[in-house]
NULO-576913 format. One line per 2 residues: number of its first residue (from 1); for each residue x, y, z of N, C-alpha, C. Coordinates in pm, 1 decimal. Example, Ala and Ser with C-alpha at 12.3 -4.5 7.8 and 13.67 -1.06 7.14 Angstrom:
2
1	1319.0:-569.0:780.0:1230.0:-450.0:780.0:1320.0:-330.0:780.0; 1285.0:-225.0:708.0:1367.0:-106.0:714.0:1290.0:3.0:787.0
***
This chain:
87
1	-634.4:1050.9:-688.8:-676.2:924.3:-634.3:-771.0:950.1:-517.8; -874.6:885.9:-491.5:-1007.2:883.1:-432.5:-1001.5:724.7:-320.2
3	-1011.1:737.3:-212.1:-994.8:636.0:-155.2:-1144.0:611.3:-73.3; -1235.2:521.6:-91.8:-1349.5:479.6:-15.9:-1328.4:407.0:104.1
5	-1313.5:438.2:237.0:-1268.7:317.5:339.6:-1421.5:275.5:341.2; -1499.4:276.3:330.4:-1663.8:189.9:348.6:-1665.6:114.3:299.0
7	-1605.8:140.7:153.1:-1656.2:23.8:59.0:-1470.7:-21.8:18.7; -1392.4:7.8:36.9:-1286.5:-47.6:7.2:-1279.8:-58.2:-122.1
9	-1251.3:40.5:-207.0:-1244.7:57.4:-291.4:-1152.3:191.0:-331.3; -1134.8:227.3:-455.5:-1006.8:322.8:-515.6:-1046.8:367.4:-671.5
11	-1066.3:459.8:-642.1:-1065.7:594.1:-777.4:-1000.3:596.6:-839.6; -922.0:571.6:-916.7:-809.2:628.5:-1013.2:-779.1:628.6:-1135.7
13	-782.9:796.2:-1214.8:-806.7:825.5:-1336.8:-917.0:746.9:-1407.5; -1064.9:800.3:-1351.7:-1190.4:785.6:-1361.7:-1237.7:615.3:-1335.9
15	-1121.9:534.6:-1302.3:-1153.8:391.0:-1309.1:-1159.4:364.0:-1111.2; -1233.8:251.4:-1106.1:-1282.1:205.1:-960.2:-1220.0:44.8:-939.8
17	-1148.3:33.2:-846.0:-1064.9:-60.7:-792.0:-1094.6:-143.3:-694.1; -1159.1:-232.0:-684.7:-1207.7:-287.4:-531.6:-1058.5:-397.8:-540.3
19	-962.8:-340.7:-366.8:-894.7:-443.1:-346.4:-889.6:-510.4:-215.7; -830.6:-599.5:-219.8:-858.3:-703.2:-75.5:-810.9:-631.7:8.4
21	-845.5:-664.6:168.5:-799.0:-560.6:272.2:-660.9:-522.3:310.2; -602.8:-652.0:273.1:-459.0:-639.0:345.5:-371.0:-508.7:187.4
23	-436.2:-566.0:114.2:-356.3:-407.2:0.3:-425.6:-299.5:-11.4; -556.1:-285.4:10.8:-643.3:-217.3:66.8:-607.5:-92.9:182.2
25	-553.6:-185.8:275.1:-517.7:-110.9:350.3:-334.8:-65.4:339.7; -262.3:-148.3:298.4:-96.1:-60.7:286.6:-145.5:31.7:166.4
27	-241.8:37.7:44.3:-256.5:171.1:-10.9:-284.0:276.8:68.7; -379.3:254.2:148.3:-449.3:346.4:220.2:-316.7:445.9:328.5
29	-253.6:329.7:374.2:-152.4:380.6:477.6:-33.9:494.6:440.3; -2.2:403.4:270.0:100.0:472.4:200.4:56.3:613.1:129.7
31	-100.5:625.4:104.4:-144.4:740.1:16.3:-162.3:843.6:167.1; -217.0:809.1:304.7:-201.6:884.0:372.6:-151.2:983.6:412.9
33	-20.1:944.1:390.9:108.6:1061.4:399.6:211.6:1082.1:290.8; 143.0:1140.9:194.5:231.0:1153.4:49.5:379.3:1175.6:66.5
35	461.9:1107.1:47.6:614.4:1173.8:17.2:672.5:1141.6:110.9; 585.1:1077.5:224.3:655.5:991.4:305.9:699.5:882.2:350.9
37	863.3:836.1:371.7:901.6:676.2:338.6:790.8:612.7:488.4; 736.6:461.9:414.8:711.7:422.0:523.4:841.9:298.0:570.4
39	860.7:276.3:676.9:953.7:131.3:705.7:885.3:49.4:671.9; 967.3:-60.7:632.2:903.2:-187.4:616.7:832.7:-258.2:768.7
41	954.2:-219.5:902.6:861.0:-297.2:956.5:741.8:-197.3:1073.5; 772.1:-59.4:1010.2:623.0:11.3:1041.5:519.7:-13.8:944.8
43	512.3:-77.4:883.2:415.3:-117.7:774.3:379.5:-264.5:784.2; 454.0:-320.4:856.1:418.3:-416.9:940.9:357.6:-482.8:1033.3
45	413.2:-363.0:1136.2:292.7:-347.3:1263.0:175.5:-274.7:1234.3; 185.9:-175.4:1152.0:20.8:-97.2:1088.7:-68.8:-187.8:1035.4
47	-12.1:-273.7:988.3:-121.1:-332.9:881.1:-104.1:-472.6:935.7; -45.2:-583.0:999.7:-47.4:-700.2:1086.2:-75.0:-698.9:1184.7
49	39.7:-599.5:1229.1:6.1:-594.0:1434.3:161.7:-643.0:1456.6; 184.1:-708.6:1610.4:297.8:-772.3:1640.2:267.0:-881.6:1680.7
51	161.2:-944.4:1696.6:78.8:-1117.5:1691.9:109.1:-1145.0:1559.7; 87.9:-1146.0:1475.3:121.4:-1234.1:1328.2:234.0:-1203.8:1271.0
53	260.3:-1355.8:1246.2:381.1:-1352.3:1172.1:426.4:-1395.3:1009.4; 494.7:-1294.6:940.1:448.6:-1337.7:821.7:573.0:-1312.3:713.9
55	613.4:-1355.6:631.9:723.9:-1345.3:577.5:803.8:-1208.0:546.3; 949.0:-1243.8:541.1:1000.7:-1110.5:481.6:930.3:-1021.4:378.4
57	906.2:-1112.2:245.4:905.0:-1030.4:147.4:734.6:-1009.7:133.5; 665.5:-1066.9:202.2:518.1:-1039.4:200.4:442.3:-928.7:152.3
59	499.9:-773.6:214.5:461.6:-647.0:150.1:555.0:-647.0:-0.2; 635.6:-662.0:-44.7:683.5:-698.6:-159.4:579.7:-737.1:-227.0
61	536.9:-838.5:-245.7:420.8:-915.9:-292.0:250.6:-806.7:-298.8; 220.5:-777.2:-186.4:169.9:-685.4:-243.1:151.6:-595.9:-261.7
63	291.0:-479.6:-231.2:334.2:-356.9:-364.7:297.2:-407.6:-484.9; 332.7:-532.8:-495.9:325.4:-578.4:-690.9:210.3:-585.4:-733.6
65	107.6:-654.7:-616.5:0.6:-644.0:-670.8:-119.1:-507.6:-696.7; -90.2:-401.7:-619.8:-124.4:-261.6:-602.8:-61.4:-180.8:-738.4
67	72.3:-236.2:-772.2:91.7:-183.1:-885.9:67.0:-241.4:-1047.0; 50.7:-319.6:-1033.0:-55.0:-387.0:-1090.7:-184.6:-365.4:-1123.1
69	-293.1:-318.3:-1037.8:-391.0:-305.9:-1069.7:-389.8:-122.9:-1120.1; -336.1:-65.8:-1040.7:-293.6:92.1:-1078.5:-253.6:91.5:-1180.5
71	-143.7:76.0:-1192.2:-15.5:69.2:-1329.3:42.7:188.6:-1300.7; 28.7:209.8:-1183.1:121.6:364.7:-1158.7:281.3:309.6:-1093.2
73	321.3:425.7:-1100.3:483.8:385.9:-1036.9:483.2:528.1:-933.1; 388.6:584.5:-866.7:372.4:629.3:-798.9:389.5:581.7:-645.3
75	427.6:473.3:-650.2:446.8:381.4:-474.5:600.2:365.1:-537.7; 675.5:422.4:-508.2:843.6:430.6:-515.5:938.4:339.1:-408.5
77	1005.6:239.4:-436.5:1074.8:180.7:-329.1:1193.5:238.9:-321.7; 1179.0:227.3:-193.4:1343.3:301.5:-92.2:1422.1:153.9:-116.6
79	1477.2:131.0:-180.6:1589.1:-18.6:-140.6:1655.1:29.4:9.3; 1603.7:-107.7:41.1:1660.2:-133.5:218.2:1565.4:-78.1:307.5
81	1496.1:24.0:256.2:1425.1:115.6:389.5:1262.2:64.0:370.9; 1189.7:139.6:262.9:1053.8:132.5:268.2:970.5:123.0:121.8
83	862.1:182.5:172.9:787.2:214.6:2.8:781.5:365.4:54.7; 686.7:455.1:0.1:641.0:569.0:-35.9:525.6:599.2:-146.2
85	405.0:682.5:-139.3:361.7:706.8:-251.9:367.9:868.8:-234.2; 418.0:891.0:-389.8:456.1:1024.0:-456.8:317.1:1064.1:-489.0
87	296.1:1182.6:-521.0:170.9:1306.4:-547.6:286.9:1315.2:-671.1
***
């Protein structure tokens, strides 16, 4: 996987992905550090801040949509804790 931060966009298995910023960026955060859980609400403040406020299941929503356009099962959920993306 190939990640463009200029153009916001994503490589994967020869295909090109342009996604909106806010999944854009939790890919970006989660492919950063392979194999490592992120928290839900460090993935929160990374990618919102602590000014906005926004529902529980919000990153839920778009894990689904990231896996979705991938079709990988490479972003692994921790039940209770986080996501992760696996190498």
């Amino acid at each position: 996987m190939r990640i463009d931060t200029e153009k916001y966009q994503v490589i994967y298995k020869d295909t090109r992905y342009v996604f909106p910023k806010k999944e854009f960026e939790i890919l970006t955060l989660l492919v950063s550090k392979p194999n490592r859980v992120f928290m839900r609400e460090e993935i929160y403040d990374k990618i919102w801040g602590s000014e906005v406020v926004v529902g529980e299941r919000t990153i839920d929503v778009y894990i689904r949509k990231i896996r979705e356009k991938l079709g990988t099962a490479k972003i692994v959920t921790i039940k209770g804790v986080g996501y992760k993306y696996e190498e």
